[in-house]
PDB file with one MODEL, atoms N, CA, C and O in Angstrom:
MODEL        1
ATOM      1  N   UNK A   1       0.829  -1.189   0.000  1.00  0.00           N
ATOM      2  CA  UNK A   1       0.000   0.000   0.000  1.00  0.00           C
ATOM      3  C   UNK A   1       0.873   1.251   0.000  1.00  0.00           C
ATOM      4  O   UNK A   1       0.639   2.197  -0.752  1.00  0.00           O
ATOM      5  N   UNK A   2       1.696   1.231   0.704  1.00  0.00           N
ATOM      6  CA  UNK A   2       2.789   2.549   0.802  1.00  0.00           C
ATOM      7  C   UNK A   2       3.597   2.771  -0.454  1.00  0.00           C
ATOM      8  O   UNK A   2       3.943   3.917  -0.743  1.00  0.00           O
ATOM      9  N   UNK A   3       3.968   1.583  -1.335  1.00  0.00           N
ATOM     10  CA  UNK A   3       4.973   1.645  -2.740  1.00  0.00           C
ATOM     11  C   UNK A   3       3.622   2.397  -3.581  1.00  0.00           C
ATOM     12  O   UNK A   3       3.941   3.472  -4.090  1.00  0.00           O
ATOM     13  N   UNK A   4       2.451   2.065  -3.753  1.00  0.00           N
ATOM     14  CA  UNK A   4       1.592   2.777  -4.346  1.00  0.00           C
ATOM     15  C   UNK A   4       1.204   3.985  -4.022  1.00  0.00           C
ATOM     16  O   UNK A   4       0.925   4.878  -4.822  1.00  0.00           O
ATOM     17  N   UNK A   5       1.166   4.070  -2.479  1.00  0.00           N
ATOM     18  CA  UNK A   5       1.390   5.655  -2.816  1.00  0.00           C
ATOM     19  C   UNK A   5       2.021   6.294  -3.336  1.00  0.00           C
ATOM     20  O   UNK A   5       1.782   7.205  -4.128  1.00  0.00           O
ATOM     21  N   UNK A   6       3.179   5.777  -2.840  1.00  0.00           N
ATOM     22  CA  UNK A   6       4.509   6.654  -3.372  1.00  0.00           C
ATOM     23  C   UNK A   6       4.724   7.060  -4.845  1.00  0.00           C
ATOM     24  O   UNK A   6       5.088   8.136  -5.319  1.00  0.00           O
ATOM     25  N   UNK A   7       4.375   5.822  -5.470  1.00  0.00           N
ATOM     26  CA  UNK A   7       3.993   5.821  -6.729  1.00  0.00           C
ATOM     27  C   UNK A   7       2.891   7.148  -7.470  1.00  0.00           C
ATOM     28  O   UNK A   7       3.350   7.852  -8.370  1.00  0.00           O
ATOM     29  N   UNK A   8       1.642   7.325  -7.033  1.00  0.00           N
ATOM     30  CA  UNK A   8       0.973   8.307  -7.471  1.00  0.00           C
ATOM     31  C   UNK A   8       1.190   9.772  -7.187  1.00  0.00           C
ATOM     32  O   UNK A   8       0.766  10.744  -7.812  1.00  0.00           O
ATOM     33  N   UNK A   9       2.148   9.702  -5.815  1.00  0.00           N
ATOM     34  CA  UNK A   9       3.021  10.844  -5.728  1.00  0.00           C
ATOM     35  C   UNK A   9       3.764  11.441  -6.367  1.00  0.00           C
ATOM     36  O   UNK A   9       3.782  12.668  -6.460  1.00  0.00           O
ATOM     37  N   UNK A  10       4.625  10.539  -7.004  1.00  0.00           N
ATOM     38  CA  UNK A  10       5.895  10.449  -8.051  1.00  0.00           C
ATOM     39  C   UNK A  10       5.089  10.719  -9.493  1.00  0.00           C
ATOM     40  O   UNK A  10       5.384  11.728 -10.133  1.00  0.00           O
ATOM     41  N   UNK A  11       4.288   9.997  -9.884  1.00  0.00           N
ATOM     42  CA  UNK A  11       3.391  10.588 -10.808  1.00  0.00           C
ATOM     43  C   UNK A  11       2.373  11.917 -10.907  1.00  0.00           C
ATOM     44  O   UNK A  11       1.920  12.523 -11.878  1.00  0.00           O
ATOM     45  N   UNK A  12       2.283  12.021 -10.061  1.00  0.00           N
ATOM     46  CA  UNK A  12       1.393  13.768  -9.720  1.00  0.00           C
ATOM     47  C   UNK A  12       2.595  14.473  -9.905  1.00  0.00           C
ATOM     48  O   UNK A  12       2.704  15.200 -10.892  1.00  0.00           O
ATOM     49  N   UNK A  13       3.423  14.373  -9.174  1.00  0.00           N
ATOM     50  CA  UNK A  13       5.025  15.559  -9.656  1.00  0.00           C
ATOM     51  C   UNK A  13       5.255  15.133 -10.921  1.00  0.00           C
ATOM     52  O   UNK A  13       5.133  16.183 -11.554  1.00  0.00           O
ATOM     53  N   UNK A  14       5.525  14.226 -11.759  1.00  0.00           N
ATOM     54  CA  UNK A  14       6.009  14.229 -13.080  1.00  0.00           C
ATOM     55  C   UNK A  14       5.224  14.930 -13.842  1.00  0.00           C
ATOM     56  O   UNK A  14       5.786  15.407 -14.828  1.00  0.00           O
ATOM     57  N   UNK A  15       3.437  15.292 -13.651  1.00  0.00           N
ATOM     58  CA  UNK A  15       2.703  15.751 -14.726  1.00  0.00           C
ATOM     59  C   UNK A  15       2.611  17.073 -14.140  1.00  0.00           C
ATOM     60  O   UNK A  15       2.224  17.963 -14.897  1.00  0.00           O
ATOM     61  N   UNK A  16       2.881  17.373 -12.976  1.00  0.00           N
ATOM     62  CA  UNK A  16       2.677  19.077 -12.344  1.00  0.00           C
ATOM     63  C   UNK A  16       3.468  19.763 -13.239  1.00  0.00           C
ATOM     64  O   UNK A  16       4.627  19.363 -13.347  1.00  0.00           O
ATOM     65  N   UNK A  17       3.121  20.689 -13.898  1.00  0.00           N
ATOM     66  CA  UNK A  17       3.743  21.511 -14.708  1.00  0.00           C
ATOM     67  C   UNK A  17       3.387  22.848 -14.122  1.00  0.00           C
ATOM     68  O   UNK A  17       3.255  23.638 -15.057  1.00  0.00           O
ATOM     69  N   UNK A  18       3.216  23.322 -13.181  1.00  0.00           N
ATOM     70  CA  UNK A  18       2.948  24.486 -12.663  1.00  0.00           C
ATOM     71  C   UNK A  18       3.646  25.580 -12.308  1.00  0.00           C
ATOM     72  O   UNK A  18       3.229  26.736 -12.234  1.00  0.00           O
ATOM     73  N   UNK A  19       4.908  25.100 -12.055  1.00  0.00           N
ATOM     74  CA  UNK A  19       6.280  26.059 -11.608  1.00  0.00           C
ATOM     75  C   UNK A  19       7.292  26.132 -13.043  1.00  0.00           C
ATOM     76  O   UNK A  19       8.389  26.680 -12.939  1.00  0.00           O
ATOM     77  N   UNK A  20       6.861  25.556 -14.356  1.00  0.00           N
ATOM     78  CA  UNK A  20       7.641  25.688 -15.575  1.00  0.00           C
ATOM     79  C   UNK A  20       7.719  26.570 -16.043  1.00  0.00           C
ATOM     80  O   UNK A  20       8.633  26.793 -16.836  1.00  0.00           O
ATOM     81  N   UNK A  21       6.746  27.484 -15.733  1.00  0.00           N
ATOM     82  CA  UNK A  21       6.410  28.710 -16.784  1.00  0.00           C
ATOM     83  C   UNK A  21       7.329  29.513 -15.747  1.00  0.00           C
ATOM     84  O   UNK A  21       8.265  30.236 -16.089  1.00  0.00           O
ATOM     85  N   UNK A  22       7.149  29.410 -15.165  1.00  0.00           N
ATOM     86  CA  UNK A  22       8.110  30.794 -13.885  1.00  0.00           C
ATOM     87  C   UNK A  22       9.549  30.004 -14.092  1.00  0.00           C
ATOM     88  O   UNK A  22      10.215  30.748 -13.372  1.00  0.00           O
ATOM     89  N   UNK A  23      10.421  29.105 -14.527  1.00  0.00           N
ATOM     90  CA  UNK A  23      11.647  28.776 -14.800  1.00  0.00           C
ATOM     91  C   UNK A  23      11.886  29.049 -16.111  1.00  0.00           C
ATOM     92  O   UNK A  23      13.051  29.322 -16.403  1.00  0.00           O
ATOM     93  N   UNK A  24      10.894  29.039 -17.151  1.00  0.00           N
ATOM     94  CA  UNK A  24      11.178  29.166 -18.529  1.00  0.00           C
ATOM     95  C   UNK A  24      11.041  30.973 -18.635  1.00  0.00           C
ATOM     96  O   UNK A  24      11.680  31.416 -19.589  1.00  0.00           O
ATOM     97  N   UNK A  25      10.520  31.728 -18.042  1.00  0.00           N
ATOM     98  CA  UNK A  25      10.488  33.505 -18.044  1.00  0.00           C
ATOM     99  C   UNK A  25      11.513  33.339 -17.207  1.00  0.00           C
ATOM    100  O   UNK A  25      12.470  33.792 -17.835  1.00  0.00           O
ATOM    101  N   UNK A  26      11.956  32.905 -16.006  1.00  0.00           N
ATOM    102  CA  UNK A  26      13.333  33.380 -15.338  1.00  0.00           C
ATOM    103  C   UNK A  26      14.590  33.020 -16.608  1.00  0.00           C
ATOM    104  O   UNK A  26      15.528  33.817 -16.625  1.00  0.00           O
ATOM    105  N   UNK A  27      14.610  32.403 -17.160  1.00  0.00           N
ATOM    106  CA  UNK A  27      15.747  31.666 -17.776  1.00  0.00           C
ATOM    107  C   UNK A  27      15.676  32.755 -19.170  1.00  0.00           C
ATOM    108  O   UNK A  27      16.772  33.155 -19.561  1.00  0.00           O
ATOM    109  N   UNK A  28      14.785  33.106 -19.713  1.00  0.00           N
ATOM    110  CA  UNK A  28      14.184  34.502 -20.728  1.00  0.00           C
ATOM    111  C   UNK A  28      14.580  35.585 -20.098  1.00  0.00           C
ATOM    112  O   UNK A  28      15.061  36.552 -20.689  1.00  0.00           O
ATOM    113  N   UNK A  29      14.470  35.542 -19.260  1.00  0.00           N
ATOM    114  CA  UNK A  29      14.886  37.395 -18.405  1.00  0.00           C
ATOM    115  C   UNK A  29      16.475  37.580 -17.929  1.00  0.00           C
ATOM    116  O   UNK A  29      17.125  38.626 -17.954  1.00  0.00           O
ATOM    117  N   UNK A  30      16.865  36.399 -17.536  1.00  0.00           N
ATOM    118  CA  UNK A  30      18.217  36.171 -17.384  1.00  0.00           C
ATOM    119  C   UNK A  30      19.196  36.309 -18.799  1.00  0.00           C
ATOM    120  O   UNK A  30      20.232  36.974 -18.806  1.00  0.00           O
ATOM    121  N   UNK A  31      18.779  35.708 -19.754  1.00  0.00           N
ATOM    122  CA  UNK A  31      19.550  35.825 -21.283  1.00  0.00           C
ATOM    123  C   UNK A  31      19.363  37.159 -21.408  1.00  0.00           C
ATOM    124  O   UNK A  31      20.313  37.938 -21.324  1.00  0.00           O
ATOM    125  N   UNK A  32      17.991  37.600 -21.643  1.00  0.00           N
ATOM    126  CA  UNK A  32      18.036  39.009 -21.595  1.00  0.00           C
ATOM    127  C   UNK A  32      18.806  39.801 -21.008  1.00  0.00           C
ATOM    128  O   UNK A  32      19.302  40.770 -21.582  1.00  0.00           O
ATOM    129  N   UNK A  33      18.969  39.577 -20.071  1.00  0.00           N
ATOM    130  CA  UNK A  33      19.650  40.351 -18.738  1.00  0.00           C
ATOM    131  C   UNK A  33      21.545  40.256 -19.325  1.00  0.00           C
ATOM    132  O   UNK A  33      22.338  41.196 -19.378  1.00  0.00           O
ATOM    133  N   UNK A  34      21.683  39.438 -19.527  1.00  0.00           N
ATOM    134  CA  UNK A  34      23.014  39.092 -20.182  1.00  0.00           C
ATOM    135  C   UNK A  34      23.221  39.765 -21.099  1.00  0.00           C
ATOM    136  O   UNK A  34      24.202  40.501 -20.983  1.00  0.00           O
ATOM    137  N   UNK A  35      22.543  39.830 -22.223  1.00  0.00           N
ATOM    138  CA  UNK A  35      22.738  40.374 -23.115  1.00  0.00           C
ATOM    139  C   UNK A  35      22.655  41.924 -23.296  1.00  0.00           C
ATOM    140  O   UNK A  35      23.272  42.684 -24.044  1.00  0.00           O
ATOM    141  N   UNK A  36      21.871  42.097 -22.539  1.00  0.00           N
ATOM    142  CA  UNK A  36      22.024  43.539 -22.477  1.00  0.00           C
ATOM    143  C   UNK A  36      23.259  44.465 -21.967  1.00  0.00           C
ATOM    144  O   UNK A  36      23.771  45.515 -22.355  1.00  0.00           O
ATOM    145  N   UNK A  37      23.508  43.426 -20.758  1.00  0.00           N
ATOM    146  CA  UNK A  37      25.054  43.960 -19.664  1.00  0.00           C
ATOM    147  C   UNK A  37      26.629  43.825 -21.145  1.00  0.00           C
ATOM    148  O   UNK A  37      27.642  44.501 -21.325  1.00  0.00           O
ATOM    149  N   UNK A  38      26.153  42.847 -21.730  1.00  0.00           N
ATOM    150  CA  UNK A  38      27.442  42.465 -22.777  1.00  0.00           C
ATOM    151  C   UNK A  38      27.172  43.649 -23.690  1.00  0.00           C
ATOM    152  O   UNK A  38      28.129  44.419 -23.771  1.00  0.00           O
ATOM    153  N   UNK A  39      26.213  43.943 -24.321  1.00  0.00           N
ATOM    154  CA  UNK A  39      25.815  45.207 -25.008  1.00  0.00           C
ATOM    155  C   UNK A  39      26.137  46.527 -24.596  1.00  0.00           C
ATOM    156  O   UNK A  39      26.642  47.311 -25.400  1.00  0.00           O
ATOM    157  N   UNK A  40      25.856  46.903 -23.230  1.00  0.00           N
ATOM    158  CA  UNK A  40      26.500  48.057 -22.997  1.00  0.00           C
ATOM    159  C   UNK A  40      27.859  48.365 -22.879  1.00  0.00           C
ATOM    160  O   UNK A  40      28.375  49.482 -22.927  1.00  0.00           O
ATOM    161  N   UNK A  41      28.630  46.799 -22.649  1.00  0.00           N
ATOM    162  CA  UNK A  41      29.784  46.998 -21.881  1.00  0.00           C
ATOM    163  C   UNK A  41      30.626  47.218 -23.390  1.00  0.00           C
ATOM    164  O   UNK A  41      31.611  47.940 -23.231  1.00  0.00           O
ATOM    165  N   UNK A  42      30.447  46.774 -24.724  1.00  0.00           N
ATOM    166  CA  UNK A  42      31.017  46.949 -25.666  1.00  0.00           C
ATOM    167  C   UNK A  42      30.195  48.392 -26.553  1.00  0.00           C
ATOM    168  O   UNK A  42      30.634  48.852 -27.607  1.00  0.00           O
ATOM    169  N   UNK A  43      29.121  48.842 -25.930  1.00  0.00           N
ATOM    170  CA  UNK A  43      28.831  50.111 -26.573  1.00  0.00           C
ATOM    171  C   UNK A  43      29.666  51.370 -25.474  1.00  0.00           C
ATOM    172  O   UNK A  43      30.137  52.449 -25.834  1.00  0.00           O
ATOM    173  N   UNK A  44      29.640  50.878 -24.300  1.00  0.00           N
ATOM    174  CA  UNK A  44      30.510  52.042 -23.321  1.00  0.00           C
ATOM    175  C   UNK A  44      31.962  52.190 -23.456  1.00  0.00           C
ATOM    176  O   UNK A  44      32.620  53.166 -23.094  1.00  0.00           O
ATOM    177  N   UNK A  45      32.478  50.915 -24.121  1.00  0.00           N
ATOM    178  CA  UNK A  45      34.187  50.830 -24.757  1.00  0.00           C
ATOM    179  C   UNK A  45      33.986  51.395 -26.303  1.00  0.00           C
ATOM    180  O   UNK A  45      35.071  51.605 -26.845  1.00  0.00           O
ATOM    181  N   UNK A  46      33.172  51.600 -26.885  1.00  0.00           N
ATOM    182  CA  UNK A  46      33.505  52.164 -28.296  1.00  0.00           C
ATOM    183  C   UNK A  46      33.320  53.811 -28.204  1.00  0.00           C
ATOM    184  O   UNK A  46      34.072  54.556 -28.833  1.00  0.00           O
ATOM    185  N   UNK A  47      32.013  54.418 -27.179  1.00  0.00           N
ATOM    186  CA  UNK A  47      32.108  55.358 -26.577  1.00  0.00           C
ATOM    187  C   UNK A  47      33.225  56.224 -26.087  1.00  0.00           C
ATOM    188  O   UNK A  47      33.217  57.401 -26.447  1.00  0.00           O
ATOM    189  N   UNK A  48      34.364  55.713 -25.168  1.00  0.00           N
ATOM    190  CA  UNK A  48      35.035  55.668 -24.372  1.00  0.00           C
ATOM    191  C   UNK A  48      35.831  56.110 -25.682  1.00  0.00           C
ATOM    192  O   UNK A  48      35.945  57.309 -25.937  1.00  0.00           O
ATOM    193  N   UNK A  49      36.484  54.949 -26.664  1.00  0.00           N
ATOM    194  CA  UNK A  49      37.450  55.117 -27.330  1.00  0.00           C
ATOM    195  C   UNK A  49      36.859  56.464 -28.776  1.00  0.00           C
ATOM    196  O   UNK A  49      37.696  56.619 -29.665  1.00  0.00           O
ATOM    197  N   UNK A  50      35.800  57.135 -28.884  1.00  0.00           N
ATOM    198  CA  UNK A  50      35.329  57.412 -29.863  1.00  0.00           C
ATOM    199  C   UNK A  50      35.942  58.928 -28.947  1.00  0.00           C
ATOM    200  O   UNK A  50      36.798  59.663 -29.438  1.00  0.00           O
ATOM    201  N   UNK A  51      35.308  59.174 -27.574  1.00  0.00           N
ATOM    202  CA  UNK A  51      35.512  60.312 -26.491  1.00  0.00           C
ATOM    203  C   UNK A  51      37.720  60.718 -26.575  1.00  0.00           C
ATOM    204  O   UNK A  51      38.480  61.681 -26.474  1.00  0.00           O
ATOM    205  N   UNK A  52      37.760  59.716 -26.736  1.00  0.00           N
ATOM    206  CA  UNK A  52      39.684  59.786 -26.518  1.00  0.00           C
ATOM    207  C   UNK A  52      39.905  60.555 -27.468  1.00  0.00           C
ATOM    208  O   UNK A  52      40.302  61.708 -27.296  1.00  0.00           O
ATOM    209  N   UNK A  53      39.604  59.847 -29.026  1.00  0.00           N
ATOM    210  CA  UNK A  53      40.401  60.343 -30.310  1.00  0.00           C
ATOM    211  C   UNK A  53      39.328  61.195 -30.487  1.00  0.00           C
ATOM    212  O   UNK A  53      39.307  61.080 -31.712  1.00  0.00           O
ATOM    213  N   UNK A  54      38.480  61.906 -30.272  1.00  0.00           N
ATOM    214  CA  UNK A  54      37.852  63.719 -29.865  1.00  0.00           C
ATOM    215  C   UNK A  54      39.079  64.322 -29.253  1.00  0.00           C
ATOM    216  O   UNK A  54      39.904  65.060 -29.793  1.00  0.00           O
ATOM    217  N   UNK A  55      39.062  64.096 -28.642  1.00  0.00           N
ATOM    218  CA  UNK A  55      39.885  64.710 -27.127  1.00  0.00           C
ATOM    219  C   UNK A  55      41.279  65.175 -28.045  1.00  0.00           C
ATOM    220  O   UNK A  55      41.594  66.278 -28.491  1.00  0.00           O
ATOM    221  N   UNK A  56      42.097  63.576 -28.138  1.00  0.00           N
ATOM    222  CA  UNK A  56      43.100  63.945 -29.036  1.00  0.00           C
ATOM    223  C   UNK A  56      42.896  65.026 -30.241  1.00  0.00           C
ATOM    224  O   UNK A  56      43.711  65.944 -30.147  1.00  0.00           O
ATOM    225  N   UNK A  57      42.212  65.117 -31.097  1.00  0.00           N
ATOM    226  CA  UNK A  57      41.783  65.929 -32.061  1.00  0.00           C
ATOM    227  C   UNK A  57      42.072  66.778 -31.906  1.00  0.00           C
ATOM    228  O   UNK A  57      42.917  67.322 -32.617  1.00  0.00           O
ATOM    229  N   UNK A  58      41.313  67.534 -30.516  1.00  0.00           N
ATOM    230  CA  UNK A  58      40.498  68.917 -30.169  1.00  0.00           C
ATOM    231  C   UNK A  58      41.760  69.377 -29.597  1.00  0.00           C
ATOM    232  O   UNK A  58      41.904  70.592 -29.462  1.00  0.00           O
ATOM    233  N   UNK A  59      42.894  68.419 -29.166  1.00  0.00           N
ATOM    234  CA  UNK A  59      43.763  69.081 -28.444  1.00  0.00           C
ATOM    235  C   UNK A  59      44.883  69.473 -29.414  1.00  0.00           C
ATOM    236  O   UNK A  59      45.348  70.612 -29.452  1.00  0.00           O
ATOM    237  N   UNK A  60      45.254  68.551 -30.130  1.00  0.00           N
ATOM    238  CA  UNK A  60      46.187  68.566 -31.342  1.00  0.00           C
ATOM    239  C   UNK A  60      46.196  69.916 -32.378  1.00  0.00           C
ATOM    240  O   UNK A  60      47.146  70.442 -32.959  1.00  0.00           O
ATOM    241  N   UNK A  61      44.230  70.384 -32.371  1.00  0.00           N
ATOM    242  CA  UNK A  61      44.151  71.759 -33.086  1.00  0.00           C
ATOM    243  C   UNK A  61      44.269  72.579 -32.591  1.00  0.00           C
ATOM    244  O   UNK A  61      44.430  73.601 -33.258  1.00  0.00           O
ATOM    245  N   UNK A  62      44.267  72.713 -30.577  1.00  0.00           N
ATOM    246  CA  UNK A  62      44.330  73.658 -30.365  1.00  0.00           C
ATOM    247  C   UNK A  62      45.555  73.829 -30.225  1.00  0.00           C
ATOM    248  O   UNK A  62      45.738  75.035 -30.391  1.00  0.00           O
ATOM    249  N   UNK A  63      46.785  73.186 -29.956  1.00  0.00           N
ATOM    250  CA  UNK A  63      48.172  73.285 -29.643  1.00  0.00           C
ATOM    251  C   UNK A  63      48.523  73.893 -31.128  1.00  0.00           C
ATOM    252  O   UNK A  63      49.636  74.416 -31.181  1.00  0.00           O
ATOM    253  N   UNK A  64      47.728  73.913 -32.390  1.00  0.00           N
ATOM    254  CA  UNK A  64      47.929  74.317 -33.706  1.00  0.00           C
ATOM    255  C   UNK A  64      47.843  75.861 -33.931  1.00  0.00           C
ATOM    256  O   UNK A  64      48.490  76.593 -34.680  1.00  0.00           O
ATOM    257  N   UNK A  65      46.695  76.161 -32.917  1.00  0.00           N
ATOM    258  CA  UNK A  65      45.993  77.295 -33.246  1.00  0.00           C
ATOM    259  C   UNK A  65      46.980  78.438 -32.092  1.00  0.00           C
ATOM    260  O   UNK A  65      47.509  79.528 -32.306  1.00  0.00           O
ATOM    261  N   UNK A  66      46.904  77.641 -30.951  1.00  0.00           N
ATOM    262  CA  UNK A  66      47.918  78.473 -29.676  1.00  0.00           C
ATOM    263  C   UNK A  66      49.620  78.595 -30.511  1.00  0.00           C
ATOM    264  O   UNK A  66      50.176  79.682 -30.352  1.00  0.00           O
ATOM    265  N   UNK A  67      50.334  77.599 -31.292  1.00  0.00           N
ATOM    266  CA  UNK A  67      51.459  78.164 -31.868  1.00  0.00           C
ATOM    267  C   UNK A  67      51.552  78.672 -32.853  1.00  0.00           C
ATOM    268  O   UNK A  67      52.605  78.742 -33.487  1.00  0.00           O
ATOM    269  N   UNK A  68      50.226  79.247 -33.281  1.00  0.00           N
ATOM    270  CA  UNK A  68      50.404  79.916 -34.740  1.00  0.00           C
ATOM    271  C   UNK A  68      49.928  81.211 -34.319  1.00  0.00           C
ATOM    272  O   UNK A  68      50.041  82.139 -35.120  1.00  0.00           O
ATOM    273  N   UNK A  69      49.168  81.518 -32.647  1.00  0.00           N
ATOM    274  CA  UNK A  69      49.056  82.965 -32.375  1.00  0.00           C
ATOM    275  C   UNK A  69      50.553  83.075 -31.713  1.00  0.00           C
ATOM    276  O   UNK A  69      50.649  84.287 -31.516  1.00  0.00           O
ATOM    277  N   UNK A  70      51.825  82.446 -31.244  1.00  0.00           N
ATOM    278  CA  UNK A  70      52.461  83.123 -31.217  1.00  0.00           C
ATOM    279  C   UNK A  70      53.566  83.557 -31.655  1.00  0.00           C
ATOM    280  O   UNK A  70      54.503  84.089 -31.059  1.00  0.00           O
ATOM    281  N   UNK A  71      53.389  83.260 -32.925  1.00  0.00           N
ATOM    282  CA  UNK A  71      54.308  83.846 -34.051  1.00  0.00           C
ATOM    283  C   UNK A  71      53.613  84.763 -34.617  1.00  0.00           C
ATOM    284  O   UNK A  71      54.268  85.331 -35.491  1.00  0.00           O
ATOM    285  N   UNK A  72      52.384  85.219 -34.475  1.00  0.00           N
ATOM    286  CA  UNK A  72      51.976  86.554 -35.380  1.00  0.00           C
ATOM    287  C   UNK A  72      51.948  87.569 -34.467  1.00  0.00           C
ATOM    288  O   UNK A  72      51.625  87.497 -33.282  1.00  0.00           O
ATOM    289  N   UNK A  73      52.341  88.607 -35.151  1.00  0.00           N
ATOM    290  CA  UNK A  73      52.371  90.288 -34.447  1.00  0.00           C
ATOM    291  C   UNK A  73      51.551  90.226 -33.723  1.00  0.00           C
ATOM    292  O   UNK A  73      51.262  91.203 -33.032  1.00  0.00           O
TER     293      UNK A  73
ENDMDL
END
């Protein structure tokens, strides 16, 4: 009598599908979640490097512009 219970126990959990949907959206929100953190972290490094060679630029013309006022009258 007790192996049969156990039995319809073991079978009620194999067909419970009730907690799947909340592991299959956690496991969806998590990729998501990933992907997004990998996304910023290579849009905040192209940022970063796009901000430098500005920088360099802006500085390179002005060191252009500051030695060419002081050679004129």
């Amino acid at each position: 009598m007790r192996t049969s219970n156990l039995r319809s126990i073991i079978r009620r959990f194999a067909k419970d599908e009730s907690g799947s949907n909340a592991l299959e959206y956690g496991l969806i929100v998590g990729l998501i979640s990933l992907a997004i953190v990998a996304g910023a972290g290579a849009a905040g490094s192209a940022l970063g490097n796009m901000f430098t060679s500005i920088g360099t630029q802006i500085t390179a013309q002005a060191g252009k512009i500051a030695g060419s006022s002081s050679t004129s009258p």
